[in-house]
N, C-alpha and C positions, 0 to 999 in steps of 0.2 A: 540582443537580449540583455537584459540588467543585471546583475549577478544577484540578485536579492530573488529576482525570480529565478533565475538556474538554479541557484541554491535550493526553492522550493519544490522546483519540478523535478531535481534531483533526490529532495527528501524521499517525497511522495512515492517517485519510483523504490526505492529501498523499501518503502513501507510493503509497497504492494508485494516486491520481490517474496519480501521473511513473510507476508503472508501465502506466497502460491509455494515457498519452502517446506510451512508448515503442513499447507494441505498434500502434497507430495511425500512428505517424509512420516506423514500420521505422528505428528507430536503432540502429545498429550499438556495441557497447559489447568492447573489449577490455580485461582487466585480465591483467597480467604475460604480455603476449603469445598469450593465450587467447582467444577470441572467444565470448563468452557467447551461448546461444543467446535467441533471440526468446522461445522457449515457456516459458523461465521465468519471464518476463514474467506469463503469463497466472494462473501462482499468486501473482505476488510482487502480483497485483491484487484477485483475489478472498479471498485471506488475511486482508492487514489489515484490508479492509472490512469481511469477516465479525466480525472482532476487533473493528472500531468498535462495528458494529451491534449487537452483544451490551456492548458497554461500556456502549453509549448505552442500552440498553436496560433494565439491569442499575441502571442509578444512575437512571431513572426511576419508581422503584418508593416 
């Protein structure tokens, strides 16, 4: 693998991680007085990982 992409399949994973953190721990997140809901959560987890697993998968060939 290239480290450019472990790097990014590395990101991704993190990303997804702080999001199934969030939905786990029920943290509440406001940004400019909005209260973002929990459920977005649940895509902002199953996305990048999907996106990992196809990166990781992708440069194993």
């Amino acid at each position: 693998m290239k480290p450019v992409t472990t790097i990014v399949a590395i990101l991704l994973m993190v990303i997804s991680i702080a999001h199934l953190l969030r939905l786990i721990l029920q943290v509440d997140i406001i940004a400019n007085g909005m209260n973002i809901p929990i459920w977005l959560s649940i895509l902002g987890c199953i996305i990048p990982a999907g996106l990992a697993f196809m990166l990781w998968r992708e440069n194993r060939k």
